[in-house]
KOLLO-199852 format. One record per residue (C-alpha): residue in one letter; x, y, z. Coordinates in steps of 0.001 Angstrom, whole numbers, plus 500000, padded with zeros to 6 digits. Layout:
REM KOLLO-199852
 resn      u      v      w
    a      X      Y      Z
...
//
This chain:
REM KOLLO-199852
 resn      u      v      w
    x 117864 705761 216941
    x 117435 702445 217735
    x 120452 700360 217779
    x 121316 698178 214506
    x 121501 694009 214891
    x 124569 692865 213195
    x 123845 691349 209712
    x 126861 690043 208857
    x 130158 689233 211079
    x 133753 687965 210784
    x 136530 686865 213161
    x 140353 686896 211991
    x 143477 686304 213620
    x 146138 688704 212704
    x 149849 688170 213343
    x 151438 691116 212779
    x 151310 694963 211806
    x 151592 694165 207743
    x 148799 691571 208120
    x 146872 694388 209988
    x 147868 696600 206897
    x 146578 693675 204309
    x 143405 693594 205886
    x 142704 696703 205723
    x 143648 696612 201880
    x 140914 693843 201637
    x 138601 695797 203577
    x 138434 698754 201366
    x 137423 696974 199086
    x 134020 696119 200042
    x 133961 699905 201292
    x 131895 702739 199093
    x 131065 706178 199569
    x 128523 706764 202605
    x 130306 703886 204816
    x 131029 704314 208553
    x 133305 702424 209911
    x 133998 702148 214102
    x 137111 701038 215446
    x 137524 700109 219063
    x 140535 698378 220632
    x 143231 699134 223156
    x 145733 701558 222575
    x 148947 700485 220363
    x 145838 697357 219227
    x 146178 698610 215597
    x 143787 700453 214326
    x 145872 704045 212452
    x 147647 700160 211102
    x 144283 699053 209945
    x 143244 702482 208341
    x 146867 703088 206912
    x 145764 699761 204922
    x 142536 701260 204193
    x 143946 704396 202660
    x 146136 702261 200609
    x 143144 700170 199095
    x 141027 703483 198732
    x 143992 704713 196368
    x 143805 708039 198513
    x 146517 711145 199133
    x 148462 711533 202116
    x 150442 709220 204573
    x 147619 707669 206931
    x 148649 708539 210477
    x 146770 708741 213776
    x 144955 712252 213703
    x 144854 711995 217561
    x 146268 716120 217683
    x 143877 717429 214646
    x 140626 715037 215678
    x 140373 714607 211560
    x 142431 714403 208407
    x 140651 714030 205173
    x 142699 712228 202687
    x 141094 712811 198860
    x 141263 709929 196316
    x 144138 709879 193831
    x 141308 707968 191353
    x 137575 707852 191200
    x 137014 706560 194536
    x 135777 708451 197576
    x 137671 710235 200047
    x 139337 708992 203640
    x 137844 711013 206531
    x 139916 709222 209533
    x 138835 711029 212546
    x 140718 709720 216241
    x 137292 710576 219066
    x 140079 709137 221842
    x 140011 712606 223237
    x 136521 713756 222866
    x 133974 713136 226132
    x 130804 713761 224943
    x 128688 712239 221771
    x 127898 713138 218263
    x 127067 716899 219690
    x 131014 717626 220367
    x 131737 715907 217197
    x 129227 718449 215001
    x 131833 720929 214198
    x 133744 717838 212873
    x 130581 718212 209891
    x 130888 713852 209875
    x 127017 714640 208693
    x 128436 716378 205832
    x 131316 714184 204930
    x 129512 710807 205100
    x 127523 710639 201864
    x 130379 711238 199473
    x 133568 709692 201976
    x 134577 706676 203415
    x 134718 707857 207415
    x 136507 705639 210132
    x 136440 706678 213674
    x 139178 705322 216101
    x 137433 704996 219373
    x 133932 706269 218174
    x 131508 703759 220148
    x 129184 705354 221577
    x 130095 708670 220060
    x 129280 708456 216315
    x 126430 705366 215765
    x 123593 708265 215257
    x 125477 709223 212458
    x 123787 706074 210631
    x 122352 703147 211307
    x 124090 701055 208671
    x 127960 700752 209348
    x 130882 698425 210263
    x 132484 698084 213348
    x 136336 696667 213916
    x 136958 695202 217424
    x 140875 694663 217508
    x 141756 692598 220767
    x 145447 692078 221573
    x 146840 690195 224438
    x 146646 692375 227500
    x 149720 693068 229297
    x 151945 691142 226890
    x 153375 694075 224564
    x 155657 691670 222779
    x 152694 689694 221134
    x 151774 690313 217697
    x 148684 688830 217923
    x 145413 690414 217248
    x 142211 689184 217163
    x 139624 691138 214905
    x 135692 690930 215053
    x 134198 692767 211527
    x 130518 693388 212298
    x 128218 694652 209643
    x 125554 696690 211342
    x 122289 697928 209482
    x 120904 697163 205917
    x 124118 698104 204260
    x 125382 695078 205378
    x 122768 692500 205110
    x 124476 689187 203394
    x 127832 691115 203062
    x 130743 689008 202544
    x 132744 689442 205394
    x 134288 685955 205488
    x 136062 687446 202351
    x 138259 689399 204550
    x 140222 686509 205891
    x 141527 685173 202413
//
């Protein structure tokens, strides 16, 4: 599959873990069944913080915690929304061929799937989907600060309104 050019981007400063929680709120919110969303950053960055907030705006079941042990948790909607399939690839080597048992093939029409550390792992799944760079201060563990690139890849995402996300 070719690769995607990004349609649509945004860049936010985030200052701490319940900002990282409030975008993800405003996040799901421009989120709808079939969506893939990547997120890459260093560990402790903040992404199980971003996807807690996700699950919270979804309206779904189920604390939101890092499913680094189980690879996936699905977390079904508590309303009419889709369901939270949060899958952590940190420990998986290889591409979307060790991640088939996962069924992410399956899941994606109906669910809303986020993939901690999916690049390069995952993008076959679909061309159109978002992905989250969270970039913290390296070597400084005291530092709140995160800086967050939102890139819309694919048609999905044409015109989106990213630069909503930093309201």
């Amino acid at each position: 599959m070719e690769a995607a050019a990004p349609h649509s981007t945004a860049e936010l400063t985030v200052t701490s873990p319940e900002q990282m929680r409030d975008l993800g709120r405003r996040l799901a919110k421009l989120l709808r069944a079939g969506d893939l969303v990547l997120l890459s950053g260093e560990l402790g960055a903040g992404k199980t913080t971003l996807t807690r907030g996700l699950g919270e705006g979804l309206g779904v079941r189920g604390a939101v915690t890092s499913p680094t042990f189980v690879i996936a948790r699905v977390h079904p909607s508590l309303g009419d929304g889709p369901p939270l399939v949060h899958v952590d690839a940190y420990r998986l080597s290889g591409g979307l061929d060790e991640m088939e048992d996962l069924d992410l093939d399956v899941s994606l029409p109906e669910s809303v799937v986020v993939v901690e550390w999916g690049e390069g792992k995952v993008e076959e799944l679909t061309e159109d989907r978002l992905h989250v760079v969270i970039h913290r201060a390296v070597g400084d563990t005291t530092d709140e600060v995160r800086h967050v690139t939102v890139r819309g890849m694919g048609a999905r995402w044409d015109g989106a309104e990213l630069g909503s996300l930093s309201a």
